[in-house]
LONU-892679 format. One line per field, with one value per atom (N, C-alpha, C): residue number from 0; residue in one letter; atom name; x, y, z. Coordinates in steps of 0.2 Angstrom, whole numbers, plus 2048, in hexadecimal, padded with zeros to 3 digits. Layout:
<rs>
num	NUM	...
residu	A	...
atome	CA	...
u	X	...
v	Y	...
w	Z	...
</rs>
This chain:
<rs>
num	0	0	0	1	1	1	2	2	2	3	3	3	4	4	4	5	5	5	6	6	6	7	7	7	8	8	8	9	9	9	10	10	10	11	11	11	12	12	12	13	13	13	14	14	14	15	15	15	16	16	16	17	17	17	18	18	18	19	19	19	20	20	20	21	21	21	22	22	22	23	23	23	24	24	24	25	25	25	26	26	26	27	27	27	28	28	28	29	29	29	30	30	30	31	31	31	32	32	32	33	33	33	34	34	34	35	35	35	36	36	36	37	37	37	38	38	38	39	39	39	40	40	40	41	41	41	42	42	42	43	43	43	44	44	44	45	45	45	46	46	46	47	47	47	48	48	48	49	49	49	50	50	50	51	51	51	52	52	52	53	53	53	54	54	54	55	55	55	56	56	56	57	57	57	58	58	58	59	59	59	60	60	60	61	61	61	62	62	62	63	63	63	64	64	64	65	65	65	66	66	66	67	67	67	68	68	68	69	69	69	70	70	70	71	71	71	72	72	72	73	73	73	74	74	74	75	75	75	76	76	76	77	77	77	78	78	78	79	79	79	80	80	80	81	81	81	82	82	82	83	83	83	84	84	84	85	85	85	86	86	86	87	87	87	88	88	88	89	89	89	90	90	90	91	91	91	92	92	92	93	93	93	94	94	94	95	95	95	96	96	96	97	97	97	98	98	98	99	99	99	100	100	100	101	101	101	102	102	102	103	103	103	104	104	104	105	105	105	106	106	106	107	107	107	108	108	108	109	109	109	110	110	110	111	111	111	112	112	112	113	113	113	114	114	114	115	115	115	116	116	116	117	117	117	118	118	118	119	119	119	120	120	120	121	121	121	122	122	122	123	123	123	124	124	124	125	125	125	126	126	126	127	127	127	128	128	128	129	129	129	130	130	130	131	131	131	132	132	132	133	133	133	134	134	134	135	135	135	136	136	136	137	137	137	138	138	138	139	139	139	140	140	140	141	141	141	142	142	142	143	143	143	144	144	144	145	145	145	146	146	146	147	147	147	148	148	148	149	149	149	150	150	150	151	151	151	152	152	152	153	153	153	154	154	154	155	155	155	156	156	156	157	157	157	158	158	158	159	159	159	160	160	160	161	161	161	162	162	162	163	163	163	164	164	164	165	165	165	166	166	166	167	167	167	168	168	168	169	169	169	170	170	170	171	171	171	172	172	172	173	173	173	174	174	174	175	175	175	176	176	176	177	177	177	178	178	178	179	179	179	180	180	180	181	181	181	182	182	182	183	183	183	184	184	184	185	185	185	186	186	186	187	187	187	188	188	188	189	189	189	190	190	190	191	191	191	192	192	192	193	193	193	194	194	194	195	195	195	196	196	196	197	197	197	198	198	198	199	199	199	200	200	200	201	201	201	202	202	202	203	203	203	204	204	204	205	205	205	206	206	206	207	207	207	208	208	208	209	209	209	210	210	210	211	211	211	212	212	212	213	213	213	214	214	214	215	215	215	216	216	216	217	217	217	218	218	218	219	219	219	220	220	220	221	221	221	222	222	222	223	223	223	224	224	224	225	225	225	226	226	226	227	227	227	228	228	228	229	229	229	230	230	230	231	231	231	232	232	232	233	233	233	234	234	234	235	235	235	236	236	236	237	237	237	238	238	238
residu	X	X	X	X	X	X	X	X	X	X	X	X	X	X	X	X	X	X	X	X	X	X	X	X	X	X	X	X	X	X	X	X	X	X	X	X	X	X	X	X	X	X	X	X	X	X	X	X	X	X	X	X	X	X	X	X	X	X	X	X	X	X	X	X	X	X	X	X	X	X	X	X	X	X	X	X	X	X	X	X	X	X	X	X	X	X	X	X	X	X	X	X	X	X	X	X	X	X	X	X	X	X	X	X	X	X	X	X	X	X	X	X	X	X	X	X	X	X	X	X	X	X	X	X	X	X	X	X	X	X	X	X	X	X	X	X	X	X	X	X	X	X	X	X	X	X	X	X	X	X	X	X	X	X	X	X	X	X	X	X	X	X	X	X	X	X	X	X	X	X	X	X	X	X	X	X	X	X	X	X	X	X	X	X	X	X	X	X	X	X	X	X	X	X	X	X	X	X	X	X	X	X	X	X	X	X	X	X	X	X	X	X	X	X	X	X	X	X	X	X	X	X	X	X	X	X	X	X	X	X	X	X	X	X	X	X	X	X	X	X	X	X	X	X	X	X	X	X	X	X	X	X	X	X	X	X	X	X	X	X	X	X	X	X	X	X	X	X	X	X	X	X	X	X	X	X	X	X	X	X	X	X	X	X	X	X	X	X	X	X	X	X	X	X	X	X	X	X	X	X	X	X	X	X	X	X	X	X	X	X	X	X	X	X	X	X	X	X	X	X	X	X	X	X	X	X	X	X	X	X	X	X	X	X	X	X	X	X	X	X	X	X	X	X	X	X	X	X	X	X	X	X	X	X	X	X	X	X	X	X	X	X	X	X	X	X	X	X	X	X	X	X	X	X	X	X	X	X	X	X	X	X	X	X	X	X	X	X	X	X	X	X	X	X	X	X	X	X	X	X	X	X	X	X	X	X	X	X	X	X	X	X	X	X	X	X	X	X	X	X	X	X	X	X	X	X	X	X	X	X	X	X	X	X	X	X	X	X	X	X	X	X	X	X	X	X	X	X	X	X	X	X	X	X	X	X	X	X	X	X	X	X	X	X	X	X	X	X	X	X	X	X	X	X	X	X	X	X	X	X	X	X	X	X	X	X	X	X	X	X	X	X	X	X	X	X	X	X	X	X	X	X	X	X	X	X	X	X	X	X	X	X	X	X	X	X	X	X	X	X	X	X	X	X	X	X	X	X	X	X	X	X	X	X	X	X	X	X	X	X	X	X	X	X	X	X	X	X	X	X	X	X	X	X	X	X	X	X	X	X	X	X	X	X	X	X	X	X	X	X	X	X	X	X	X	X	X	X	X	X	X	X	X	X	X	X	X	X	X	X	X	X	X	X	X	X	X	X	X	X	X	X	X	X	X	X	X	X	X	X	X	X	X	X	X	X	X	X	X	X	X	X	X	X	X	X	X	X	X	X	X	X	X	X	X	X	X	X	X	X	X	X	X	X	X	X	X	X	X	X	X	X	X	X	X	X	X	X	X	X	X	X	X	X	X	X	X	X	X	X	X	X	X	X	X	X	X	X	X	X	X	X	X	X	X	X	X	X	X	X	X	X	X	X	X	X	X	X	X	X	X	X	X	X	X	X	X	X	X	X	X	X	X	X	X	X	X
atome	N	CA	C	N	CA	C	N	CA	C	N	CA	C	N	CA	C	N	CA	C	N	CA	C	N	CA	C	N	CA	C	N	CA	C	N	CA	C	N	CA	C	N	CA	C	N	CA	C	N	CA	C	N	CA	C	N	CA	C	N	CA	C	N	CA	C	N	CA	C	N	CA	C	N	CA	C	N	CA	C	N	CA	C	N	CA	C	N	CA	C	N	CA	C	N	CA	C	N	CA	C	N	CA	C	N	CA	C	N	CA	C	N	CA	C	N	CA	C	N	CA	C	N	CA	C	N	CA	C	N	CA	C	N	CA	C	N	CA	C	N	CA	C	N	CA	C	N	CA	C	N	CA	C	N	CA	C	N	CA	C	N	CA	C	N	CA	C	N	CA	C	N	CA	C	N	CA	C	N	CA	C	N	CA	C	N	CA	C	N	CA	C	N	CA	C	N	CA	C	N	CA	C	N	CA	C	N	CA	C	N	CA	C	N	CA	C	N	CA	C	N	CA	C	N	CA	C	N	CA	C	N	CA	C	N	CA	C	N	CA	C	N	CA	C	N	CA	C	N	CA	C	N	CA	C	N	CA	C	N	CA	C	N	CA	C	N	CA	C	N	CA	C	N	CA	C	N	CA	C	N	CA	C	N	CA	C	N	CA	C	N	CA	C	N	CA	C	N	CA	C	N	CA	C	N	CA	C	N	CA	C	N	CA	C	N	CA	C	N	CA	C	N	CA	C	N	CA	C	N	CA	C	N	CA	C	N	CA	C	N	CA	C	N	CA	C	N	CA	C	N	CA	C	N	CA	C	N	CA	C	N	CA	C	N	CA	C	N	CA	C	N	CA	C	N	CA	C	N	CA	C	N	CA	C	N	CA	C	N	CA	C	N	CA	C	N	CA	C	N	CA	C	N	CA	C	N	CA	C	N	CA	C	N	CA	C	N	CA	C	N	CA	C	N	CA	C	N	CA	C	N	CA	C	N	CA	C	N	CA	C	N	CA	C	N	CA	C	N	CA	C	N	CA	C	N	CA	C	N	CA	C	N	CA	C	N	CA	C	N	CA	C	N	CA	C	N	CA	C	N	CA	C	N	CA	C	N	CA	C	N	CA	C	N	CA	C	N	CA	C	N	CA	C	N	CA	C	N	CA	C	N	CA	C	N	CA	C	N	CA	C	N	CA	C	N	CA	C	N	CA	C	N	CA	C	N	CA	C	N	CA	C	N	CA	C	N	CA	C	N	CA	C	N	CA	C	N	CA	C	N	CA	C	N	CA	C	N	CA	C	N	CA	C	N	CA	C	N	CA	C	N	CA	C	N	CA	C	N	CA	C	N	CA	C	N	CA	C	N	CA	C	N	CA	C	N	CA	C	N	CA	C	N	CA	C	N	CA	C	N	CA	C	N	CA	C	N	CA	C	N	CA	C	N	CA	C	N	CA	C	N	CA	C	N	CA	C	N	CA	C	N	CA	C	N	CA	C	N	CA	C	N	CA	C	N	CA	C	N	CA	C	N	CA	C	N	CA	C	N	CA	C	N	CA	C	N	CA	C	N	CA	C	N	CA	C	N	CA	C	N	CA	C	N	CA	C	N	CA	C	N	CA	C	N	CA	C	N	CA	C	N	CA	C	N	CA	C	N	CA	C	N	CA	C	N	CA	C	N	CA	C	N	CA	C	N	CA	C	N	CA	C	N	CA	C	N	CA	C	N	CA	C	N	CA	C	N	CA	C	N	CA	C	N	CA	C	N	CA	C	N	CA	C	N	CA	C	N	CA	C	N	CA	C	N	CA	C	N	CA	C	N	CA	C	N	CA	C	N	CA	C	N	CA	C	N	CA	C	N	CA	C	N	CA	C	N	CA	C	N	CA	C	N	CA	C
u	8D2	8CF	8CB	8C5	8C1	8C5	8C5	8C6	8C2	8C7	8BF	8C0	8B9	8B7	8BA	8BA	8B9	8C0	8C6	8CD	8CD	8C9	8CA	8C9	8CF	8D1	8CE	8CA	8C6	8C8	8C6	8C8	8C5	8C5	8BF	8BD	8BB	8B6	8B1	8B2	8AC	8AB	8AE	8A9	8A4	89E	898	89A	898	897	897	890	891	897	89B	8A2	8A7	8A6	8AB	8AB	8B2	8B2	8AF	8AA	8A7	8AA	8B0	8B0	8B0	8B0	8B2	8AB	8A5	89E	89B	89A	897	891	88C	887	88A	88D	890	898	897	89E	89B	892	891	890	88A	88B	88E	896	899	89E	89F	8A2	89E	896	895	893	88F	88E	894	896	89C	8A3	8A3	8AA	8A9	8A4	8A3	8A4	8A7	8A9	8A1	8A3	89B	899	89E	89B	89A	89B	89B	892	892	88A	885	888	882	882	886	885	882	882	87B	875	873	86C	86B	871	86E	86D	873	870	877	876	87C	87C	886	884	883	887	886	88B	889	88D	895	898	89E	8A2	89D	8A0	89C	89D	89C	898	893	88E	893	898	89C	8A1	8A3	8A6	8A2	89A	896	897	895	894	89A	89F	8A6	8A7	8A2	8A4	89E	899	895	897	89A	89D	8A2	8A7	8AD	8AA	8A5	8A2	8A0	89F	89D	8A1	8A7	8AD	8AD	8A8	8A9	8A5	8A0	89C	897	893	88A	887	887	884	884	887	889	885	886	881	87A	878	871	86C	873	86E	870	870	870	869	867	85F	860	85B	85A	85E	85D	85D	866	869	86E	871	870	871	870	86C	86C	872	873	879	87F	87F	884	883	888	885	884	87F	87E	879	877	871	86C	865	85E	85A	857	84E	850	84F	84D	853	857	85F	860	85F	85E	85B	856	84F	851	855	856	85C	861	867	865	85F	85E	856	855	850	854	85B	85E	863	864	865	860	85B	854	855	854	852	859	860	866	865	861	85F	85A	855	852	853	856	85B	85D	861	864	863	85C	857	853	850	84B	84F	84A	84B	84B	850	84F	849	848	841	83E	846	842	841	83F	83E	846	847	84F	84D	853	853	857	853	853	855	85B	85D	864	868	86D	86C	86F	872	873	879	87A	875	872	86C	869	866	860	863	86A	86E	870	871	872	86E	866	860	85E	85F	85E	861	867	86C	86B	86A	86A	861	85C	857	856	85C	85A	85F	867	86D	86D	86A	86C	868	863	85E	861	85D	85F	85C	858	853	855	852	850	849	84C	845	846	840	83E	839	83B	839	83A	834	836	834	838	837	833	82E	828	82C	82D	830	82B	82B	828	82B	829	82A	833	834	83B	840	83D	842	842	83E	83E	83A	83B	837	831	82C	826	825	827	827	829	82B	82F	828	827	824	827	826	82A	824	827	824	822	827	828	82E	82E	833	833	83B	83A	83F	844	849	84E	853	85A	85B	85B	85E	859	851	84D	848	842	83B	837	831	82D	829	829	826	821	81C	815	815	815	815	810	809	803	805	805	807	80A	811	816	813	80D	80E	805	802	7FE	800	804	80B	80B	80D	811	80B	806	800	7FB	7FC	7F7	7FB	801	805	809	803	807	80F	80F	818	817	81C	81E	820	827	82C	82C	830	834	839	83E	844	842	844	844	849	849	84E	84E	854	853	85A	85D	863	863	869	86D	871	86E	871	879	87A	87E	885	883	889	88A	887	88B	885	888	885	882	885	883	87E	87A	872	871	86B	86C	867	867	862	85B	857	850	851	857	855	856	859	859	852	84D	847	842	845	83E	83F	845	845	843	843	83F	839	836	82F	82D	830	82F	82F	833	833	82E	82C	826	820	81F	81B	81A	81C	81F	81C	81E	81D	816	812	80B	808	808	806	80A	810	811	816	818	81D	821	829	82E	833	837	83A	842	844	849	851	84F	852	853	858	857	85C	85D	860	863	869	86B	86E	86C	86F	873	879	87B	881	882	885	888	890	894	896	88F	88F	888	888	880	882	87C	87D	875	878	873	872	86C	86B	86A	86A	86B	872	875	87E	881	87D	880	87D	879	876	870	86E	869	862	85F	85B	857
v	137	13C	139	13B	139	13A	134	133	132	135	134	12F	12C	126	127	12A	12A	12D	12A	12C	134	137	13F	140	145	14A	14E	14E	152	154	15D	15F	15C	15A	158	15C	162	165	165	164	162	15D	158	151	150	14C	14B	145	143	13D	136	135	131	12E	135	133	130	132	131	125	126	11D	11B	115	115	115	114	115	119	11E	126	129	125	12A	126	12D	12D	127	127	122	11E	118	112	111	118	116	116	118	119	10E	10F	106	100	104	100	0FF	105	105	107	10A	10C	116	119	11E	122	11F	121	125	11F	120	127	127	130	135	13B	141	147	14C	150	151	154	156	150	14A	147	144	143	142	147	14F	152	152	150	14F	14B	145	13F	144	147	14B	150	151	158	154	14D	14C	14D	152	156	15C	15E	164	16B	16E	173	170	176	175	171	174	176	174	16E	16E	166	160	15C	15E	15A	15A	15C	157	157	15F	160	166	16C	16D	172	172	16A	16A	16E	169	16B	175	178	17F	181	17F	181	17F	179	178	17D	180	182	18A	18B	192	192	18C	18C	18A	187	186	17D	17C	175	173	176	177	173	16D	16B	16F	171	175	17C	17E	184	187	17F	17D	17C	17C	17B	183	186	18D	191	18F	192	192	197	198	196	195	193	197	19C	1A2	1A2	1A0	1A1	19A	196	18F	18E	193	194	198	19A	1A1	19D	197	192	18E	18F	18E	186	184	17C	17B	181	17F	183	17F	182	180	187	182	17B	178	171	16E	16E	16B	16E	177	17A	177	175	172	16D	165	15E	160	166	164	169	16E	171	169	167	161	15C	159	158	158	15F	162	160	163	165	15C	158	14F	14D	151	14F	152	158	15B	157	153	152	14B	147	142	141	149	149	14A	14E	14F	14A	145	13F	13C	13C	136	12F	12D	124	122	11B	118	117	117	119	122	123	12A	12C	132	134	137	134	137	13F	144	14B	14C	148	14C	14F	152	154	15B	15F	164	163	15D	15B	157	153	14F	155	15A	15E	162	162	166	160	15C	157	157	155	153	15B	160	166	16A	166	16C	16C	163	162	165	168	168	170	174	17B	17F	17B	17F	182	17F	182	186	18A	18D	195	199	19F	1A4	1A4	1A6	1A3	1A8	1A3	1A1	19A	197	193	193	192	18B	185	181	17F	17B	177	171	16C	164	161	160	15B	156	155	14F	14C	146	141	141	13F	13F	13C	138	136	137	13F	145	141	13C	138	13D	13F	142	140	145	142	145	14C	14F	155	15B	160	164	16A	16E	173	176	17E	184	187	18E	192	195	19C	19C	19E	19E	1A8	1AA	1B2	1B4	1BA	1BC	1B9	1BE	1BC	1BD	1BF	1C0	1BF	1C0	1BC	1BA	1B7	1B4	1B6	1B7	1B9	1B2	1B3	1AC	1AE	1AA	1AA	1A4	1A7	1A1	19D	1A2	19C	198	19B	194	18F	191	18B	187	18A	186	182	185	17F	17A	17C	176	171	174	16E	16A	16D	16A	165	168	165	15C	15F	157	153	157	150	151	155	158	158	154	154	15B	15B	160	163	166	16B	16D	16D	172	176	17A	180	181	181	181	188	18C	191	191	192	191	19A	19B	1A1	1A0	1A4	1A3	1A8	1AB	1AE	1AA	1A3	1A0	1A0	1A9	1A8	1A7	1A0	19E	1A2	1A8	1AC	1AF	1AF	1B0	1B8	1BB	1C1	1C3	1CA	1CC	1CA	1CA	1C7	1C1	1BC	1B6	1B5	1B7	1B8	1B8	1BB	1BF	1B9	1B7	1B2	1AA	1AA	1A5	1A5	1AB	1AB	1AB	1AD	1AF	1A6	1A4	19B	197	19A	195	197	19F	1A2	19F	19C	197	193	18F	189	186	18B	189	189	18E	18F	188	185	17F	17A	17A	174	16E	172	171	173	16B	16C	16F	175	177	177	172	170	171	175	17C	17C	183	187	187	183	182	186	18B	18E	18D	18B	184	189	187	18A	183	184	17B	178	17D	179	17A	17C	17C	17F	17F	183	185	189	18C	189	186	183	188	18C	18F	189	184	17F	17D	17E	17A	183	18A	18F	190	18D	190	194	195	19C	197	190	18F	18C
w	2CF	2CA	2C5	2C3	2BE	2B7	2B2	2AD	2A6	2A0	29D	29A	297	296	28E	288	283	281	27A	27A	27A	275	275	27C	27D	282	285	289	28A	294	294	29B	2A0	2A6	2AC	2AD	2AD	2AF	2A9	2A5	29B	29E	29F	2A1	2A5	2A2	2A6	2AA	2B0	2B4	2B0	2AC	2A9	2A2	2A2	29E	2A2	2A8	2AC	2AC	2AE	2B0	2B6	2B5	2B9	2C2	2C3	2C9	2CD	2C8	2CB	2CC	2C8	2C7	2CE	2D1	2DA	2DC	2D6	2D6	2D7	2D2	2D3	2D8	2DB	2DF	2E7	2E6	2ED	2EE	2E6	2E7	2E8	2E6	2E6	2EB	2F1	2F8	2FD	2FC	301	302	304	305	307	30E	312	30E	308	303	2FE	2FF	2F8	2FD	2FA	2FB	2FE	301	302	2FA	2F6	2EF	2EB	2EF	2EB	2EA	2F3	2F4	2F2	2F0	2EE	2E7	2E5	2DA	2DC	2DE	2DE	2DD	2E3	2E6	2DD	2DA	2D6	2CE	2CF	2C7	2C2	2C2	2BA	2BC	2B9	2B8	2B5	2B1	2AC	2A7	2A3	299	29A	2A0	2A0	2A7	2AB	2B3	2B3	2B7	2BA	2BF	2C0	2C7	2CD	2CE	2D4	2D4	2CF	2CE	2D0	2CE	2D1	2DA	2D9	2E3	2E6	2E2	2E6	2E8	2E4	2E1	2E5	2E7	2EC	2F4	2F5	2FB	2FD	2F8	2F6	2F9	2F8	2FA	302	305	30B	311	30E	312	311	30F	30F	317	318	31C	31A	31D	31B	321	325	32A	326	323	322	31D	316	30E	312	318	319	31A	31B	31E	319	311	30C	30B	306	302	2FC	2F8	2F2	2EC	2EF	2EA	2EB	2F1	2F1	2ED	2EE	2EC	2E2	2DF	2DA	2D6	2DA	2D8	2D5	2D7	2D3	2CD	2C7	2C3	2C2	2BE	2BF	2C3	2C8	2CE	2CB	2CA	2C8	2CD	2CE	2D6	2D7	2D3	2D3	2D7	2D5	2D6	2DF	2DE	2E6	2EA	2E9	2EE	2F1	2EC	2EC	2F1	2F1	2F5	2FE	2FD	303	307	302	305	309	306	308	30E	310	317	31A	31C	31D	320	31E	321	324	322	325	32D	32D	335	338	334	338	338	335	33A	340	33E	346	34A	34A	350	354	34E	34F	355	35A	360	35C	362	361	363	362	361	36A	36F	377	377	37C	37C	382	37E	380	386	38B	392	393	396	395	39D	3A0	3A7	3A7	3A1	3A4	39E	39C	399	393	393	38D	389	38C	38A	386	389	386	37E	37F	37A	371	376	36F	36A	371	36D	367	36B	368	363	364	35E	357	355	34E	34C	351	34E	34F	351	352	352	351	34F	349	344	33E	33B	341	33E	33D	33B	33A	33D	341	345	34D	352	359	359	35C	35D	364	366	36F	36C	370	371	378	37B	37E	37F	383	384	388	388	38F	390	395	39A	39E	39E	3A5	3AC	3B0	3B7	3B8	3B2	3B0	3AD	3A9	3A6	39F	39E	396	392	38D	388	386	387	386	37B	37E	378	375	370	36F	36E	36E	36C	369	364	362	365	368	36C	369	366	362	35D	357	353	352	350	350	34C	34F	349	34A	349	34A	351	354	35A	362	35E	367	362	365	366	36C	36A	371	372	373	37B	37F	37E	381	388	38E	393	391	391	390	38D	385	382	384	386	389	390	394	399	395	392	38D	38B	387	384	389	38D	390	395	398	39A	397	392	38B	38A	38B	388	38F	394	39A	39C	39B	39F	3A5	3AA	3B2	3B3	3AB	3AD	3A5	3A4	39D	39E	399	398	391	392	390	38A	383	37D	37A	378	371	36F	368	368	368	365	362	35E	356	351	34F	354	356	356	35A	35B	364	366	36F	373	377	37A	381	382	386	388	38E	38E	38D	38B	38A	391	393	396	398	390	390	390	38F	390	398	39E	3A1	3A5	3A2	3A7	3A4	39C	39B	3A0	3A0	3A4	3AC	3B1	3B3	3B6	3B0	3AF	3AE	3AA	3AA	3AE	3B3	3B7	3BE	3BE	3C0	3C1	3B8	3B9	3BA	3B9	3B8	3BE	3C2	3CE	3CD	3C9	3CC	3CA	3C4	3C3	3C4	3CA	3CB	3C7	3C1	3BC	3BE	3BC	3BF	3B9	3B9	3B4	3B3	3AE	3B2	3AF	3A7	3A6	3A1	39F	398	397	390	38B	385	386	37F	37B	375	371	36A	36B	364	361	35B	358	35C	361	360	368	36B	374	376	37C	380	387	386	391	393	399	39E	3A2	3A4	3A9	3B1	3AF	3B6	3B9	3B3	3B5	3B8	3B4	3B7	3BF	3C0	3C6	3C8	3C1	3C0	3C0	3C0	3C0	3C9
</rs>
């Protein structure tokens, strides 16, 4: 528990950071153990700074995590306007801890410095969840493969509502012409959560692979990505 530094009595939640004993204050605890040892709230009062008249940085975070379950997947798909509603949080503060998701995803999307091998189901999903599960919308990408299912490169198709995206084959099969693909899978998640294929995802994947034949592209499948599982239309038999 944070201590105050100064004999008058004063509550922890009136205390700033810098009253606090230096072991307890996140900067110097990160320098002095390591990132790994501080708390989520502890790591997002670093990113905000300070925090109101009457709460501690670490206090606000704790009070925004506290609203999300204690969830960062969850703090990511919050909006500015929502992330302000808590007191302590201004634009500025908002922006420094959604900028902060925003690179925390796209860590985990970045390929390694070989190009990632794209021949199972699960391969395709790894690579794709952390760059398209926490979105709020569907979005259809697909992946250009070499003749050895190594990734050549991602494309984004179509981005759309809640619930579909339209999908232009030309484009998809430009795409994939343009950048030297042997082959393609097929990506979109479901912000839903069920990985279940709907109807229209059903006929577009057809129609993909329609084309797919006429120029000799191998299409080697569709991917429904949602955080914490997907549906392979190859593993079901539908491709």
């Amino acid at each position: 528990m944070p201590r105050p530094s100064s004999k008058n009595p004063t509550a922890e939640s009136r205390l700033t950071v810098r009253q606090w004993d230096e072991e307890d204050r996140p900067r110097e605890k990160l320098l002095t153990h390591g990132a790994a040892s501080l708390t989520n709230a502890e790591l997002l009062a670093i990113l905000i700074g300070s925090g109101s008249t009457d709460a501690t940085a670490v206090d606000v975070t704790r009070g925004i995590l506290s609203g999300v379950d204690g969830s960062l997947r969850h703090l990511g798909r919050l909006s500015c306007q929502e992330l302000c509603q808590h007191k302590g949080i201004g634009p500025a503060k908002a922006v420094s801890i959604l900028a902060a998701c925003e690179l925390g995803r796209r860590r985990e999307a970045e390929p390694d410095n070989k190009r990632p091998l794209m021949d199972s189901a699960t391969s395709i999903w790894t690579f794709y969840k952390g760059k398209m599960a926490d979105s709020i919308v569907e979005e259809f990408h697909i992946a250009l493969l070499d003749n050895s299912l190594h990734l050549i490169a991602s494309r984004l198709i179509s981005r759309g509502g809640l619930t579909s995206t339209a999908v232009d084959i030309r484009v998809l099969l430009r795409e994939a012409l343009i950048g030297g693909a042997a082959a393609i899978a097929a990506v979109h998640n479901h912000p839903s959560g069920n990985t279940r294929p709907s109807q229209q995802d059903d006929d577009l994947t057809r129609r993909i692979s329609k084309a797919c034949q006429s120029v000799n592209l191998s299409f080697v499948d569709h991917i429904i990505v949602t955080p914490d599982a997907y549906y392979s239309y190859t593993e079901h038999g539908k491709l």
